[in-house]
N, C-alpha and C positions, 0 to 999 in steps of 0.2 A: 224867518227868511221871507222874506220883500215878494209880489207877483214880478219884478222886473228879475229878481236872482232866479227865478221858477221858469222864466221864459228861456232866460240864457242857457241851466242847467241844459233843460229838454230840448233845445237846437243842437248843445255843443255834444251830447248824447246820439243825434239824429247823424250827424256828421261824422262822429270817430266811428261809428256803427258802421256806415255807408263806404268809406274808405276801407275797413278790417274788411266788410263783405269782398269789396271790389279787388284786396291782395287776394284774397285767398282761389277768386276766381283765376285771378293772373297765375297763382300755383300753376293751377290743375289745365291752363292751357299751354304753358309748357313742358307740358310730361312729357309730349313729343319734339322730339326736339328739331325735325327739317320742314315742322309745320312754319308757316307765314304767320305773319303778323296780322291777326285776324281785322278784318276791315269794317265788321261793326263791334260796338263794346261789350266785353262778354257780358250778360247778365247777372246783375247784383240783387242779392236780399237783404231783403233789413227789417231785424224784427220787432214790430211795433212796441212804440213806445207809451203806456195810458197817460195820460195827460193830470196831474191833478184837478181834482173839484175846484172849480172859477178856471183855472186857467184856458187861456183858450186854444186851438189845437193848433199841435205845433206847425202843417202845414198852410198854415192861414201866418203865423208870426211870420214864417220863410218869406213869404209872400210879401209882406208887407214890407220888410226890408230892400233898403235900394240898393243893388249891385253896383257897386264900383271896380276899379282898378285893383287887383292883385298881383303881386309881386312874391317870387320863391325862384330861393337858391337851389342851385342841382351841384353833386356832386361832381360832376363832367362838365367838359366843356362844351355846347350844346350849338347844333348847326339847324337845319332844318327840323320844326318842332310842329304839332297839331292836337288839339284837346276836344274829346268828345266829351262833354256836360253830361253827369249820370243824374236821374232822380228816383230813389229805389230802382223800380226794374225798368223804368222808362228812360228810353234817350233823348235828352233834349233836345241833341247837333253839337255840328262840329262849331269849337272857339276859336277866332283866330290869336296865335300867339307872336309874339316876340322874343324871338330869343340874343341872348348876347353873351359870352362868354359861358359862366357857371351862373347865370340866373337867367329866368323868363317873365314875362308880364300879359296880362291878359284882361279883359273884362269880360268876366261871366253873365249869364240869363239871371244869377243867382248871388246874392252876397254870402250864401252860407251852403256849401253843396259840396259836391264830391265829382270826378270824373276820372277817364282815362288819357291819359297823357301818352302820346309815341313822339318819340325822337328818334330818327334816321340813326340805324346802327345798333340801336338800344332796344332790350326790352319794353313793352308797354308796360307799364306802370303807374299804381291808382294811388291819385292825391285827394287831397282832401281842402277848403280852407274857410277860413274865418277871419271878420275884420282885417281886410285887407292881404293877405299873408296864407301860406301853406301849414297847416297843422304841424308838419314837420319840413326837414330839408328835404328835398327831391332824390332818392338813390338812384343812380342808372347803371345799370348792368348792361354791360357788351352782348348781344346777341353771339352763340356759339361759332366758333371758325372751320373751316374748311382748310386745305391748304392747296395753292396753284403751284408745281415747280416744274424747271424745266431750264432749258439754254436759251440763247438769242441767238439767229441765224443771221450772218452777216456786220457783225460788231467789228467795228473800225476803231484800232487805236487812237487815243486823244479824245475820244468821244465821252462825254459821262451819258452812263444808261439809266432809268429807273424803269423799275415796272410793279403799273398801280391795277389796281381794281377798284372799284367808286367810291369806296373810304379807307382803304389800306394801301401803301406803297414797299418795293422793297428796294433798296439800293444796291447794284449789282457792282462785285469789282474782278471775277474772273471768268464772269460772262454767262453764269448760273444763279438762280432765282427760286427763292420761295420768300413766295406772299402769302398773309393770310388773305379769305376770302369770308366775308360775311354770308354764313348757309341760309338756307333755304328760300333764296330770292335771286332773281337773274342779275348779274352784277357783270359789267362793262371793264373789258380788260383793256389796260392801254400800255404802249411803249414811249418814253419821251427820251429825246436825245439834246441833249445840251453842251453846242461849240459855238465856244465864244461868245458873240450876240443872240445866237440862236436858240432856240426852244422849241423845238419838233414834238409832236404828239400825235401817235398815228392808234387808233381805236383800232382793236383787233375780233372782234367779236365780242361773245356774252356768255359767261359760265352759272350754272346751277348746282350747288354742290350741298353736301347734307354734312352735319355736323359728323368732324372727324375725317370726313373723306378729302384724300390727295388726288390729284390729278396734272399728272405729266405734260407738258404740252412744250413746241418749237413754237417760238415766235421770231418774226423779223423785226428791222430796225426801220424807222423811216429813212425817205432818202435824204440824204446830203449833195450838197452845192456841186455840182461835174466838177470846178475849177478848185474846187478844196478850200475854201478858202470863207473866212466870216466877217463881213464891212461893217463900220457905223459911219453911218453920215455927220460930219464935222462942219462949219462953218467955211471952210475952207479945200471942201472933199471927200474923200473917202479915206476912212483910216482903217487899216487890216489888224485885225483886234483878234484873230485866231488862225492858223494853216495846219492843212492836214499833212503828216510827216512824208506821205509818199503822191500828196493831190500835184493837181498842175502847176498851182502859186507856188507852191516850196519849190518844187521843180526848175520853175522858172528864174528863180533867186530872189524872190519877195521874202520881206521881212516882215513879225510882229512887229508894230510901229510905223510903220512906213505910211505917208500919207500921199493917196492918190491923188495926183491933179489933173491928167487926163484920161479918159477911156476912148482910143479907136479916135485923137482928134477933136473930142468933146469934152467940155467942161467938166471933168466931174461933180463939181459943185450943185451944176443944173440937172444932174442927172436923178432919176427914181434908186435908190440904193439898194433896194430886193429888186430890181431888175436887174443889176449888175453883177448881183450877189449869184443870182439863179441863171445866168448867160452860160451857155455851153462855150462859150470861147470858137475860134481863138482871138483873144483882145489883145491889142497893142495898150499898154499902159505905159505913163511916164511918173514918177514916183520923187515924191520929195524924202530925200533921208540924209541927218544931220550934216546940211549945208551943200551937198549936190543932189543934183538931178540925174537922175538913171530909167532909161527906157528896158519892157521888159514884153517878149511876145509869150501872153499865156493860156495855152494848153488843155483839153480834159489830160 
């Protein structure tokens, strides 16, 4: 066997070492399970390797190689990502990553190393790579859930609700919710209400919850339009693209369809259309619908 087979063996030896050390850290720092995602990298071992006679030591080969571009698939589909560079028990720093879908890219201190990888949501998780590429594919585990349930206070027919937490959503349809919650980290509850053109999103606080644990809670809805009602601005107006079953527009005899041509005497054309949208009323409107004209005085 060749000194260039003797160098590779004892790198690619120094490498699956380094990553086996760095899983088994990752074990034993989830035993608990509402602990955080610890914020430096746990400490890795790796038990040296002798070098044969001539060869020269493996961290001087490490050394000489030029880090490039690395490239590794993940099993998930991967959002915000960060890599802490391990060398035995030393921290190199943080690497910056790219992530895209189910793969990430990166350039290491190092062409041949090992670190800790976190991804928002996930378990940390230790990789390894060589020549370009990750020893293996990337596993990512869900970090443990919590559960947030409860009602919405104030839910108006017509409306769709959802209700999220920073990486989990639930879709509501009788007006009660359970979301999971990612434990052991402060996570940003929100309610979004979706009429018509609209997309309301009103942030409710921040829950902390431990693996396993429910937590009951009332939330409200954001507000909607006084006059009930959801415009898009058209070339020619305002078009009424949603009404609330009991708001002022239906009220008033406004129809889905119906395109605005004046507000109160003014263009609607030149008009700002979330101003009009968000006016307490009461507005005189004149309305094009298939082939007449109809005025309408509307109402909260």
């Amino acid at each position: 066997m060749g000194e260039r087979s003797v160098r590779e063996w004892l790198v690619i030896t120094v490498v699956v070492g380094a990553a086996v050390a760095l899983c088994s850290g990752a074990a034993s720092t989830w035993q608990t399970p509402a602990a955080e995602v610890p914020e430096a990298a746990p400490q890795a071992s790796v038990r040296p390797v002798a070098p044969r006679p001539g060869a020269e030591p493996v961290q001087q080969q490490r050394r000489e190689l030029q880090a490039g571009e690395v490239e590794c698939n993940t099993t998930e589909k991967v959002g915000y990502a960060r890599l802490v560079e391990m060398e035995d028990q030393r921290e190199l720093g943080s690497v910056n990553v790219v992530a895209l879908r189910d793969w990430i890219r990166f350039t290491p201190r190092q062409a041949i190393g090992a670190g800790w990888l976190y991804v928002d949501g996930y378990e940390p998780v230790a990789i390894g790579w060589l020549d370009g590429g990750c020893l293996e594919q990337i596993e990512l585990r869900e970090r443990p859930d919590g559960w947030l349930t409860g009602t919405l206070s104030g839910a108006v027919p017509g409306v769709h609700y959802t209700v999220g937490t920073t990486r989990k959503v639930a879709y509501l349809s009788d007006g009660s919710f359970r979301v999971p919650v990612v434990a052991g980290s402060p996570q940003k509850v929100m309610v979004t209400a979706t009429f018509g053109q609209l997309y309301l999103t009103e942030e409710q606080g921040e829950v902390t919850l431990a693996v396993g644990e429910e937590q009951e809670v009332e939330l409200s809805v954001p507000e909607l339009p006084a006059l009930g009602w959801s415009l898009m601005e058209v070339e020619d107006g305002l078009r009424v693209m949603a009404l609330l079953p009991e708001g002022g527009a239906a009220r008033a005899g406004l129809e889905v369809g119906d395109r605005i041509q004046l507000v109160d005497d003014a263009i609607a054309a030149d008009l700002d259309g979330r101003e009009v949208v968000w006016d307490s009323g009461p507005l005189a409107v004149e309305v094009w619908r298939e082939g007449e004209v109809l005025t309408f005085t509307v109402t909260p």
